[in-house]
Wavefront OBJ file of the C-alpha trace (Angstrom):
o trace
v -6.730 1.729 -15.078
v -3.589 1.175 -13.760
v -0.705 -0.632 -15.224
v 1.400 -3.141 -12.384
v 4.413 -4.085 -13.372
v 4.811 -7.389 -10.813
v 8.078 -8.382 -10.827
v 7.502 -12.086 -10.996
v 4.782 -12.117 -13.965
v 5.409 -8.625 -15.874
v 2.835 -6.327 -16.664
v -0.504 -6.605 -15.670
v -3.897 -4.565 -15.139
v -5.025 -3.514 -11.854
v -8.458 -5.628 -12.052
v -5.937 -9.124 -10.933
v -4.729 -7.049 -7.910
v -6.268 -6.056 -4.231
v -5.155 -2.596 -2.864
v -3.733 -3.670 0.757
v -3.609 0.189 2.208
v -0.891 2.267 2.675
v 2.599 1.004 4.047
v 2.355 2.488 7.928
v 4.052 2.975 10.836
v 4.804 -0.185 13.122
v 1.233 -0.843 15.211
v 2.400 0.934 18.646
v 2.384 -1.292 21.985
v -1.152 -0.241 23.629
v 0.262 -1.485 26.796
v 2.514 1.814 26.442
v 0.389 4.156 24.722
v -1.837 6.827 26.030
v -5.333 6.888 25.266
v -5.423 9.358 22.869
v -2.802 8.195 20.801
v -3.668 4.310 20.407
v -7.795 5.888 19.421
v -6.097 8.647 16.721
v -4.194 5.501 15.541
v -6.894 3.087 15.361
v -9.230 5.565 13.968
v -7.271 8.602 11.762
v -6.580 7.264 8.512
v -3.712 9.631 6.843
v -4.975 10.881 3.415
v -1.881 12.054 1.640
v -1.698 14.448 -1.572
v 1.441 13.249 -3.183
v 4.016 9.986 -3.184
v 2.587 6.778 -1.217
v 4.004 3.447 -0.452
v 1.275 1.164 -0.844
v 0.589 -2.419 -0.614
v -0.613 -4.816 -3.533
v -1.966 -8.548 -3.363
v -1.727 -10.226 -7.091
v -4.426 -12.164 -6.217
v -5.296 -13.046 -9.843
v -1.442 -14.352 -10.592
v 1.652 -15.301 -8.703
v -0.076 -14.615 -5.237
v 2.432 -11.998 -3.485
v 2.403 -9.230 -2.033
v 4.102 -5.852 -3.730
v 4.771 -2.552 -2.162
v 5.011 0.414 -5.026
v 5.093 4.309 -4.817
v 1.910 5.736 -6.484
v 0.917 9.721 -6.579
v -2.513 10.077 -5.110
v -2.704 13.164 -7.649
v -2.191 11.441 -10.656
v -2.383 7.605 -9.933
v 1.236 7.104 -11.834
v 3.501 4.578 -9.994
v 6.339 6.443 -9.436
v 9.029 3.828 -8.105
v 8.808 -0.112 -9.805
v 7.136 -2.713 -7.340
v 9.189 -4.787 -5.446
v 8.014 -8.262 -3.314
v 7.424 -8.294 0.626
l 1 2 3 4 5 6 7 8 9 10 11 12 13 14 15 16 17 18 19 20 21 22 23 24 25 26 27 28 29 30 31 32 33 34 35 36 37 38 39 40 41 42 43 44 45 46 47 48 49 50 51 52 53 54 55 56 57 58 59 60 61 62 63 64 65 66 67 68 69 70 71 72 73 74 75 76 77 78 79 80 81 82 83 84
């Protein structure tokens, strides 16, 4: 289980969190985009081996929204969560 240090309430499990996805690129205008790219980005979710910036919701405390750097490969939080 994972161990989220939220800046506004300390320390807490995982279970009062929700995962909110990986930090993206900016949604591209479709007015601008071809085709091909506005399906690949609607559709192609990136699966990284490594570092990700990720989004968490303390749901179960103070009610914002972190972003953190967690290794898919080992699930460690590499970089202290900081507010939206």
């Amino acid at each position: 289980m994972l161990l989220i240090d939220c800046p506004f309430c300390g320390a807490r499990t995982e279970s009062e969190f929700t995962y909110g996805g990986p930090v993206a690129a900016p949604r591209p205008d479709p007015a601008t985009t071809s085709d091909a790219d506005w399906v690949e980005y609607l559709t192609v979710t990136p699966n990284p081996l490594g570092p990700v910036q990720e989004y968490w919701w303390h749901v179960a405390g103070c009610g914002q929204w972190l972003t953190l750097w967690r290794d898919t490969r080992t699930h460690d939080i590499t970089e202290a969560p900081h507010a939206c």
